[in-house]
C-alpha positions as CSV (number, residue, x, y, z in Angstrom):
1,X,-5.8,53.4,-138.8
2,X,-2.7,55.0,-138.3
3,X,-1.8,58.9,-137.6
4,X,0.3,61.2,-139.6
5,X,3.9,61.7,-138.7
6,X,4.1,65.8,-138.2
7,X,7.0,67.7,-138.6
8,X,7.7,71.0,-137.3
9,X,8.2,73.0,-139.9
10,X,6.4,75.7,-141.6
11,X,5.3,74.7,-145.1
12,X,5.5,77.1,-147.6
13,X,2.3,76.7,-149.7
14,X,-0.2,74.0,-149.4
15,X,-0.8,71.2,-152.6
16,X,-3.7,71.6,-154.6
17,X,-5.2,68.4,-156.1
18,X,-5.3,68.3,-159.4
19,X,-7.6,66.4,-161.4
20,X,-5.4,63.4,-162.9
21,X,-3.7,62.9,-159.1
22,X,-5.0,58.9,-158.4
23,X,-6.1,58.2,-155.1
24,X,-3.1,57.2,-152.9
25,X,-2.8,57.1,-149.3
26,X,-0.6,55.8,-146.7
27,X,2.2,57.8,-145.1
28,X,3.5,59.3,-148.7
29,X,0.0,59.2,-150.3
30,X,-0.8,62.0,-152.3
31,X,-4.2,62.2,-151.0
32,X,-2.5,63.3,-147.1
33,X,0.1,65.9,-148.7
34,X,-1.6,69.1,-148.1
35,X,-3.0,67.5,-144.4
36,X,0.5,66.7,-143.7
37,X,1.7,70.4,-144.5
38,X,-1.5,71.6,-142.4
39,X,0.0,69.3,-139.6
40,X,3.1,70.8,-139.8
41,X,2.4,74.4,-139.4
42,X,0.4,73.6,-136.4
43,X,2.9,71.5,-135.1
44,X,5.7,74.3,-136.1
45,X,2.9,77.5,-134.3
46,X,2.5,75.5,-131.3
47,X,6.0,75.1,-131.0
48,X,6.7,79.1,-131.5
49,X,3.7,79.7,-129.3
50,X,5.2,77.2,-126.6
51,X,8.3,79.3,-126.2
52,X,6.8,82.5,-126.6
53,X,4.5,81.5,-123.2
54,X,7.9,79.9,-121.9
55,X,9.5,83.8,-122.4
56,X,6.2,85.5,-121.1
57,X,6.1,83.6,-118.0
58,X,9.8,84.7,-117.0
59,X,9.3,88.0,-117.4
60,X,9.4,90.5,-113.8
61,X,6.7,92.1,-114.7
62,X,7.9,94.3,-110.9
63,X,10.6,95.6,-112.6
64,X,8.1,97.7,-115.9
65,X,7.0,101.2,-115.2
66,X,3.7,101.7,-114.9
67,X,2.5,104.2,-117.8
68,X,0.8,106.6,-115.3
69,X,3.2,108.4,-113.8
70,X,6.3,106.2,-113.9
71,X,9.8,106.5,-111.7
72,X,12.1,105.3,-114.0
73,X,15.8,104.1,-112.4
74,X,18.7,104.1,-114.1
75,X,19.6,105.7,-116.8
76,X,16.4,105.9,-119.0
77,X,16.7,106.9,-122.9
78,X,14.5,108.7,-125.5
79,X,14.8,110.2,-128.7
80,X,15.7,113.8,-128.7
81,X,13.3,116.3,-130.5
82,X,14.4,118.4,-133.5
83,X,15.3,122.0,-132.8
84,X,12.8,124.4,-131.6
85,X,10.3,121.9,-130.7
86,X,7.6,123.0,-128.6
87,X,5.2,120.3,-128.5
88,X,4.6,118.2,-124.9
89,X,7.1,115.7,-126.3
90,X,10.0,114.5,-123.9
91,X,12.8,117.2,-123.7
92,X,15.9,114.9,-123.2
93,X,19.2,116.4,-121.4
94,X,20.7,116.7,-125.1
95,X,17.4,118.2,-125.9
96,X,17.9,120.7,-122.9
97,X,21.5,121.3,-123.9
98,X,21.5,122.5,-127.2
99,X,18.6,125.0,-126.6
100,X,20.8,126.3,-123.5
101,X,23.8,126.5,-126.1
102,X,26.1,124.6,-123.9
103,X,28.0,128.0,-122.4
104,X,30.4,126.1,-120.6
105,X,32.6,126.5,-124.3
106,X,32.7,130.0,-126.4
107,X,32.6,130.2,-129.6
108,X,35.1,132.6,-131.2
109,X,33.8,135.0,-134.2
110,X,36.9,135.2,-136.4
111,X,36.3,136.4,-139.7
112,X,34.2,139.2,-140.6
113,X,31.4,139.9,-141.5
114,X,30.1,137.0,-139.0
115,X,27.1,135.4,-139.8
116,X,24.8,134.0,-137.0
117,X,22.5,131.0,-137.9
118,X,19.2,129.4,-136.5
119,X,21.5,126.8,-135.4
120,X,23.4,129.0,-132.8
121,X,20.5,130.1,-131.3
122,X,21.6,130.0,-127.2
123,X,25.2,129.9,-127.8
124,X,27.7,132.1,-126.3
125,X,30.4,134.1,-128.7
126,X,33.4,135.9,-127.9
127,X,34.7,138.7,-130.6
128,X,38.8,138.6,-131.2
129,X,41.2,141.0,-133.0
130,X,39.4,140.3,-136.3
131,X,35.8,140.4,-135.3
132,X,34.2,144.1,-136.6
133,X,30.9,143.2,-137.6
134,X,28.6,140.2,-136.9
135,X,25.0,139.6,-139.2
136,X,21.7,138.8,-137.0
137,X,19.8,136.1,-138.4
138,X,16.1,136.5,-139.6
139,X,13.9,137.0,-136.6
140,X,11.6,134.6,-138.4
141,X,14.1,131.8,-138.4
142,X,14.2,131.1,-134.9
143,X,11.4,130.8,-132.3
144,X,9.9,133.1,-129.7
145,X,12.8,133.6,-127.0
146,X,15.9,132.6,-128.6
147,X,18.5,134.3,-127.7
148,X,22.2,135.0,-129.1
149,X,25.0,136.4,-126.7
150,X,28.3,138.3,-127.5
151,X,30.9,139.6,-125.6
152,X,33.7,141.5,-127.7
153,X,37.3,142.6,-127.1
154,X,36.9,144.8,-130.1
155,X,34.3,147.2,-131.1
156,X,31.6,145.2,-133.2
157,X,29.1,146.3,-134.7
158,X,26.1,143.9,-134.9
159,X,23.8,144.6,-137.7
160,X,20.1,142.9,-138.3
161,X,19.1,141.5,-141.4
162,X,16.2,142.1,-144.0
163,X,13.7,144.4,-142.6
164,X,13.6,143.4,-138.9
165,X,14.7,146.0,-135.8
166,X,17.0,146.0,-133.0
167,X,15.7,147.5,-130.0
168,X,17.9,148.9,-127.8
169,X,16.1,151.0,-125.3
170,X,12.4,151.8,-127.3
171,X,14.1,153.2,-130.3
172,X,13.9,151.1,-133.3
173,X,17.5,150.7,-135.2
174,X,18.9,149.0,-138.2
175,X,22.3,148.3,-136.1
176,X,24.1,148.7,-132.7
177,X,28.0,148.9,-131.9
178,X,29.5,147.0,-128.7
179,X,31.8,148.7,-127.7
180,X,35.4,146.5,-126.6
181,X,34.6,144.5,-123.0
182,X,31.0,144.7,-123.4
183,X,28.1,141.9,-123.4
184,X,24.7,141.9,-125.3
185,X,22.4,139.4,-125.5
186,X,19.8,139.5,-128.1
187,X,16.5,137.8,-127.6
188,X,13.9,137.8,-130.1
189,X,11.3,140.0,-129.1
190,X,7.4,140.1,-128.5
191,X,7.6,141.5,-132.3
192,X,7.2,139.5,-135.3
193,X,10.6,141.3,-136.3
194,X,12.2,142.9,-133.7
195,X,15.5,142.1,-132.0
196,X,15.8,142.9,-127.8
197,X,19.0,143.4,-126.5
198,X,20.3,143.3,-123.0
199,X,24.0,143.9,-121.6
200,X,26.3,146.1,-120.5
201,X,26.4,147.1,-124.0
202,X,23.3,148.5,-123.8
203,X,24.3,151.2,-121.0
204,X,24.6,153.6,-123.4
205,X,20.7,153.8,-124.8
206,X,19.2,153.2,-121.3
207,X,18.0,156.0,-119.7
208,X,20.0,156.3,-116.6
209,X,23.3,157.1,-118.8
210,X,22.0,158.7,-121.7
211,X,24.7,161.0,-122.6
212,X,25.7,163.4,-126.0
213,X,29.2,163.5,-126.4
214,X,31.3,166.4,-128.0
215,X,32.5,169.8,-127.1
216,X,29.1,170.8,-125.8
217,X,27.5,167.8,-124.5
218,X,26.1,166.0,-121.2
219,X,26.2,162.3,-119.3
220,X,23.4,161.3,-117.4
221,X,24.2,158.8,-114.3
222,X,21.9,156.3,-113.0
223,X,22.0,158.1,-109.2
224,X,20.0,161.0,-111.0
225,X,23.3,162.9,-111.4
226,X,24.1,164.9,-114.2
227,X,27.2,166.0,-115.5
228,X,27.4,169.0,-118.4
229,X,30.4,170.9,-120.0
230,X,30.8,173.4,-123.2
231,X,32.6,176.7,-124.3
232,X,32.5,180.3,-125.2
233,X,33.7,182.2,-127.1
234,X,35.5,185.6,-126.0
235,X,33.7,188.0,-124.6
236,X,33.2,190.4,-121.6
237,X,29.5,188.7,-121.0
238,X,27.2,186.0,-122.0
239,X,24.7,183.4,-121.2
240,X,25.5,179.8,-121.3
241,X,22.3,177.9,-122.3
242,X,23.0,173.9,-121.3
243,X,22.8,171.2,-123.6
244,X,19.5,169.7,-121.6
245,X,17.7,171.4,-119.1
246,X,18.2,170.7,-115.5
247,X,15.0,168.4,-114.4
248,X,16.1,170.1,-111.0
249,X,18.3,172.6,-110.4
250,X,22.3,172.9,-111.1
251,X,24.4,172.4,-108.1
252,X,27.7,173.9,-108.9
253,X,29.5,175.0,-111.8
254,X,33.3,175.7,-112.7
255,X,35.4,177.2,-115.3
256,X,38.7,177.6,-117.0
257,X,40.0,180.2,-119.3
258,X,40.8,179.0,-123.1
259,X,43.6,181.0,-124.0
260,X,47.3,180.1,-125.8
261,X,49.1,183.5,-125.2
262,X,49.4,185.6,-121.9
263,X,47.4,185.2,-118.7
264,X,44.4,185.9,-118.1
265,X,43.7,188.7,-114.9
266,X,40.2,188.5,-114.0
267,X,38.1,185.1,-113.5
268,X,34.4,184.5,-115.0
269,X,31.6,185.4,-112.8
270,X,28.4,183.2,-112.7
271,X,24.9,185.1,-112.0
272,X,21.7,183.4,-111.0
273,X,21.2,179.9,-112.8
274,X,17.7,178.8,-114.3
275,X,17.1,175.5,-115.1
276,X,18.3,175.9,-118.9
277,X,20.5,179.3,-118.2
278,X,23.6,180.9,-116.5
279,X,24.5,184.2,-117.6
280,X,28.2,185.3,-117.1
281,X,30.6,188.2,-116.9
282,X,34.2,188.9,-117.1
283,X,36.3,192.3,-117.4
284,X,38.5,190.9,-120.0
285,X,37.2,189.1,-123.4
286,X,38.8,186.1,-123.4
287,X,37.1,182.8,-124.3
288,X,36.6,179.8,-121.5
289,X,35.2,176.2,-121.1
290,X,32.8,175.4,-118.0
291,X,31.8,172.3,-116.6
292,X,28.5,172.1,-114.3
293,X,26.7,169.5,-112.3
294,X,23.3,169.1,-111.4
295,X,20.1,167.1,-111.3
């Protein structure tokens, strides 16, 4: 009794008998076709087996991180996660990059009106000669945090969109001008729709320099100092009541006649100040502007 010859090599399909095969065996017998294509997948799996082992045993297993806690060398790779993922996925540098807007490049706003997208979300923009007014995106396109910076040349006048708010210094508004060589940097806020802006363009609606400009106004300086001017008109006496009422007291006050023909002979004299009033008196009626500080 002799053995099969096997073959490595995967056989596709094994014979089925049929009823009218004769009985034949020997090395090309019918009756050992489908045990000679058994014989040869084995032989064909051991084989693939054989050198998968061969592979195994080669293998450094010194040189794997361990899945606790590995210290990977080199220069490791993963894929980077979509924009505004906040899951406990891997953040990779590109990752890390985008969301910090890569400011070591600007971005210049040069048509108008400027739209800002989700997209730009931590990217830094500069406004040229042709900048004059740039379009928030939706607060509820980008997550909590993101943030959109702008420094301008040129006025601009940065406006929000739909129904959400820019908040400047507590106020609500639909819009807010930077004035030329000013930054603002507007994060989206604790408020489903609300816009919070930082910068040097937001001097003007913090407290410290709160001011109303115009020929009666006042500027407020951050050292508690306030500065106050206005007019008269002519008159031998008067009271001057001041724009905003000293939270202190006035410290000094000075004036100059308004007049376009002749001299004046007399100069105004100031009374006893309150903390909203100064009256005045003069022998000749002639009108005058007055500037005061106080705090």
């Amino acid at each position: 009794m002799a053995n099969l010859t096997e073959v490595e090599e995967y056989t596709e399909g094994i014979y089925q008998f049929e009823e009218t095969d004769p009985v034949q065996g020997g090395p090309g017998g019918i009756d050992n076709l489908p045990t000679k294509q058994l014989a040869n997948r084995t032989k064909w799996l051991k084989a693939s087996y054989d050198a998968l082992a061969d592979a195994f045993s080669a293998i450094d297993f010194g040189l794997f991180a361990p899945k606790d806690s590995p210290a990977l060398t080199g220069n490791p790779l993963a894929p980077t996660p979509t924009q505004f993922d906040s899951d406990t996925s891997i953040a990779t540098t590109a990752f890390v990059q985008r969301a910090l807007g890569n400011r070591a490049g600007l971005i210049g706003i040069e048509t108008t009106p400027y739209n800002l997208l989700p997209a730009d979300a931590g990217k830094f923009f500069y406004g040229s000669s042709a900048a004059s007014v740039v379009n928030l995106p939706s607060v509820s396109s980008v997550p909590a945090g993101a943030t959109y910076t702008i420094q301008t040349a040129v006025p601009i006048v940065v406006q929000r969109t739909g129904s959400d708010t820019i908040f400047a210094n507590g106020g609500g508004q639909t819009s807010i001008t930077l004035p030329a060589n000013t930054t603002a940097t507007f994060t989206k806020g604790p408020n489903v729709n609300s816009w919070a802006v930082d910068g040097s363009a937001r001097l003007p609606f913090d407290g410290n320099f709160v001011s109303a400009l115009g020929s009666s106004g006042y500027q407020r300086l951050p050292s508690g100092l306030i500065i106050q001017w206005g007019g008269t008109t002519a008159g031998t006496s008067g009271t001057i009541t001041f724009p905003i009422a000293w939270p202190n007291s006035m410290m000094a006050i000075a004036a100059a006649n308004q007049i376009t023909v002749g001299t004046p002979t007399d100069s105004v004299v100031f009374r006893a100040a309150t903390t909203s009033q100064i009256p005045w008196v003069r022998s000749s009626a002639t009108a005058f502007l007055w500037i005061a500080l106080g705090f």
